[in-house]
Each structure stands twice: as structure tokens, then as C-alpha cells.
Backbone as JSON Lines, residues from 0, in Angstrom:
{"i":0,"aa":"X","n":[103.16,84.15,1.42],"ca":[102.88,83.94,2.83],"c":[103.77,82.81,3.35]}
{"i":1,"aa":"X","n":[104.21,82.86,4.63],"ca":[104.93,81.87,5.12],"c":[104.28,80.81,5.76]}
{"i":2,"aa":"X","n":[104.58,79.78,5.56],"ca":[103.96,78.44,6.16],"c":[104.29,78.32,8.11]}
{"i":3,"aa":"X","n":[103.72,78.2,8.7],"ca":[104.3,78.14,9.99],"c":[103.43,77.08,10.95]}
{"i":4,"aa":"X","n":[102.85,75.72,9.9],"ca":[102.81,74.91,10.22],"c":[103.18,73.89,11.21]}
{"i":5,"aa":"X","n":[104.37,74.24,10.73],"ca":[105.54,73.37,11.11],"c":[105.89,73.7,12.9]}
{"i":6,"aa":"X","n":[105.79,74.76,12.98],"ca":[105.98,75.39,14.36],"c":[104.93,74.74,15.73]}
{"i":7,"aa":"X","n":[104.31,74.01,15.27],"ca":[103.56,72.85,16.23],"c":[103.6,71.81,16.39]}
{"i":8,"aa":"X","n":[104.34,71.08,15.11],"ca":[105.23,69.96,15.33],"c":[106.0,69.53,16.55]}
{"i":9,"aa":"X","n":[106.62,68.39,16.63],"ca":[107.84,67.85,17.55],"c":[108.85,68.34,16.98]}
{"i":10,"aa":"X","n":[109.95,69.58,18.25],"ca":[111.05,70.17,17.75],"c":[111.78,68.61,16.99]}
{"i":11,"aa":"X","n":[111.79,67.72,17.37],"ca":[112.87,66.75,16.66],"c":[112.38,65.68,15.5]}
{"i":12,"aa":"X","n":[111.31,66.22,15.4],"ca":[110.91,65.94,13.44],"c":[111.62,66.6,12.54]}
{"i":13,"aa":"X","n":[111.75,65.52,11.49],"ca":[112.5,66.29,10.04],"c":[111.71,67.49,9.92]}
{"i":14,"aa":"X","n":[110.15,67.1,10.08],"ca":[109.28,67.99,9.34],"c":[109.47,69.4,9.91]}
{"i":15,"aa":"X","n":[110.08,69.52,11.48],"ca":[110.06,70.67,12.17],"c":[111.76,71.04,12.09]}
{"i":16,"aa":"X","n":[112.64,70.52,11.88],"ca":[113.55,71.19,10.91],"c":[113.64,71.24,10.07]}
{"i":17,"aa":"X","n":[112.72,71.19,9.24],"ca":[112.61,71.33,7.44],"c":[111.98,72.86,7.41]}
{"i":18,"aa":"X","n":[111.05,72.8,8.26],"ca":[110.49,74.4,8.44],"c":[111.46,75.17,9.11]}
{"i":19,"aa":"X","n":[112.53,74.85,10.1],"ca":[113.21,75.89,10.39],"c":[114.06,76.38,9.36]}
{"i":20,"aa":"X","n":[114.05,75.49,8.67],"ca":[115.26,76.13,7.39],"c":[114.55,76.8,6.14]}
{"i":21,"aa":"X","n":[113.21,76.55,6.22],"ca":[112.57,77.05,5.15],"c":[112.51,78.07,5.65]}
{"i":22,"aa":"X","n":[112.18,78.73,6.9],"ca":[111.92,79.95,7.4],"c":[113.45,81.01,7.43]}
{"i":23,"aa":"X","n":[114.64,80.33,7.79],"ca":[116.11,80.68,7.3],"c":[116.14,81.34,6.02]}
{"i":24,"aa":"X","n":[115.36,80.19,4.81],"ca":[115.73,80.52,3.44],"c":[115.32,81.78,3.21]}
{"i":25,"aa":"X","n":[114.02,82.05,3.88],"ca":[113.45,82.89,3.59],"c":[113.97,84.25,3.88]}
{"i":26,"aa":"X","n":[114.1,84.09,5.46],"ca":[114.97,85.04,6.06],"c":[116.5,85.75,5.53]}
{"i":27,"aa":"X","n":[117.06,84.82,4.84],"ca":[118.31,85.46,4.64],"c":[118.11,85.32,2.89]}
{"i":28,"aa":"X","n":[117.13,85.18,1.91],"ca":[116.75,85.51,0.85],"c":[116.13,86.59,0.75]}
{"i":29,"aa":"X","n":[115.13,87.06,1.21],"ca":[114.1,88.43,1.37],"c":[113.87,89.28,2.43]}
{"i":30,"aa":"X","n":[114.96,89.09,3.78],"ca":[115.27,89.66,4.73],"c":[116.32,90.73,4.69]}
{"i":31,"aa":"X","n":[116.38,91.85,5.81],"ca":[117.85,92.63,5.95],"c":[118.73,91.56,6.36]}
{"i":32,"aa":"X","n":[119.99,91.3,5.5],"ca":[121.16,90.42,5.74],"c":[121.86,91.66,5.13]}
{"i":33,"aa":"X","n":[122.92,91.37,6.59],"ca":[124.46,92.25,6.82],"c":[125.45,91.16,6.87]}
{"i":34,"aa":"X","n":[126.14,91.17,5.48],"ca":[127.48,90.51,6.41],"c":[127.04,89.24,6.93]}
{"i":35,"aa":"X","n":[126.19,88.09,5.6],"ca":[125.43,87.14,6.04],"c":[124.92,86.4,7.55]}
{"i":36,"aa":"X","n":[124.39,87.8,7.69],"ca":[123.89,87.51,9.12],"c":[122.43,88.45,9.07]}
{"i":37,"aa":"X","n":[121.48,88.24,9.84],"ca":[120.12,88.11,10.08],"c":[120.12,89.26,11.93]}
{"i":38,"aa":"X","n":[119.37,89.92,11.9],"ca":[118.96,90.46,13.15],"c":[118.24,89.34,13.58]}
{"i":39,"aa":"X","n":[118.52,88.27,15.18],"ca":[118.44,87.39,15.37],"c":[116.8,87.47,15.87]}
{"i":40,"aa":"X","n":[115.72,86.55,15.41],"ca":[114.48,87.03,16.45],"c":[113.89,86.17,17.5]}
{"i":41,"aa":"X","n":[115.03,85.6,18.03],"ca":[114.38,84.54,19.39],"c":[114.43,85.64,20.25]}
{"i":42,"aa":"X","n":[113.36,84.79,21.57],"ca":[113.05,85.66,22.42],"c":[114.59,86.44,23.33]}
{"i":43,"aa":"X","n":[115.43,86.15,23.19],"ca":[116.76,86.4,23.78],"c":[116.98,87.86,23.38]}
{"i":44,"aa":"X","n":[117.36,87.62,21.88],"ca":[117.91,88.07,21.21],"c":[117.29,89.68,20.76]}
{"i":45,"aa":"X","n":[115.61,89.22,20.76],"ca":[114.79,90.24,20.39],"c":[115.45,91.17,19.66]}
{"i":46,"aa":"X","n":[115.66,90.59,18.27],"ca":[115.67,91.4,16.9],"c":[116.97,92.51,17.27]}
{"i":47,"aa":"X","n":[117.45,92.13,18.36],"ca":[119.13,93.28,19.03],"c":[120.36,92.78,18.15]}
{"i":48,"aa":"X","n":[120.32,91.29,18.1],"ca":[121.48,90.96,17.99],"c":[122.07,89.97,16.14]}
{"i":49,"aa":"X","n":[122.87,91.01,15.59],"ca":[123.27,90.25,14.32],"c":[123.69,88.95,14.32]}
{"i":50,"aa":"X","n":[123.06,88.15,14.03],"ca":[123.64,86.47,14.14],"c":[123.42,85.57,12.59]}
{"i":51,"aa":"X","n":[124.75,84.84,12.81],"ca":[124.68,83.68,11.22],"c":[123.45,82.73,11.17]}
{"i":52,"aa":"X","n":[122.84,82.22,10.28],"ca":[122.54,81.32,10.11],"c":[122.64,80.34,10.58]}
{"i":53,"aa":"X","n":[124.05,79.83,11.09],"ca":[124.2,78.57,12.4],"c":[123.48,79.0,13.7]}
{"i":54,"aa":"X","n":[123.67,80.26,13.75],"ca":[123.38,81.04,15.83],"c":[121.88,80.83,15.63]}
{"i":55,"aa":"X","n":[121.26,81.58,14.62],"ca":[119.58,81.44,14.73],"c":[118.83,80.36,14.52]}
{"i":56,"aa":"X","n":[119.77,79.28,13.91],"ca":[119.07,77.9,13.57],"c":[119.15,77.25,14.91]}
{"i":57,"aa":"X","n":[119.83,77.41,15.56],"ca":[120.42,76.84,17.33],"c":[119.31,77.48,18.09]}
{"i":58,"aa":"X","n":[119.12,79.03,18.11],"ca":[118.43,79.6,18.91],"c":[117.13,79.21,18.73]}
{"i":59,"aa":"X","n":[116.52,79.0,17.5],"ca":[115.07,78.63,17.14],"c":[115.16,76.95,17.87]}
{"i":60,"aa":"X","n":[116.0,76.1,17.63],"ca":[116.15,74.86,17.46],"c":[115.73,74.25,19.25]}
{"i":61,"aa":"X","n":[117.05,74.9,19.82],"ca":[116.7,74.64,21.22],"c":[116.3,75.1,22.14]}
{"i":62,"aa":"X","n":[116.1,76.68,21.72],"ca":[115.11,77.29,22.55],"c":[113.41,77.75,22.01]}
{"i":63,"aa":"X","n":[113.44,77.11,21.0],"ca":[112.03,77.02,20.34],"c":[111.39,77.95,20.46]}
{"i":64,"aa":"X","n":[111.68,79.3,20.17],"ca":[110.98,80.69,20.18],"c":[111.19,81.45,19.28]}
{"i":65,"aa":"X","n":[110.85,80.81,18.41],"ca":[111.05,82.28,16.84],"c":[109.34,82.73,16.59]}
């Protein structure tokens, strides 16, 4: 099960980027990855768009919607 604790935190706690990357690890360990990239799932993106690991850590990060 995934922890999603963290997702109520202050976006600018370690603790709330420690979970965004745990949720990454997860994602691009036991997820569909193409071409180390992730079907992106912020609200933008809605699961349309193939993005790296940098794009979805940004998209979660500053638009806080994963």
C-alpha cells in the first residue's frame, strides 16, 4: 500500500518531498514506464501525457495535484 501521508503536509517540507519521490520510486519501479517516462497524473496532464521524472516531480511539486 502506498503511504500518502505526506500529501497533507507543507508542499515545502523535506517530509513532503520525501513523499513525492517515494511516490516517483514507486511509480517508475512498478508502474507502465516507456522510454523512462511515466503517463503524467496531475490534474493537467490527466494520465494523456508521457513525462520524465523531472516533468512529474515539477507538476506534483508546484501544482500540488497528484
Amino acid at each position: 500500500m502506498i503511504k500518502k501521508d505526506w500529501m497533507a503536509l507543507p508542499p515545502h517540507s523535506q517530509s513532503y518531498k520525501d513523499g513525492v519521490n517515494y511516490f516517483l520510486d514507486i511509480a517508475f519501479t512498478k508502474g507502465m514506464v516507456e522510454e523512462e517516462e511515466i503517463l503524467c497524473p496531475c490534474a493537467v496532464c490527466c494520465n494523456d501525457s508521457w513525462e520524465t521524472r523531472d516533468v512529474v516531480y515539477d507538476h506534483h511539486y508546484y501544482r500540488n495535484d497528484i
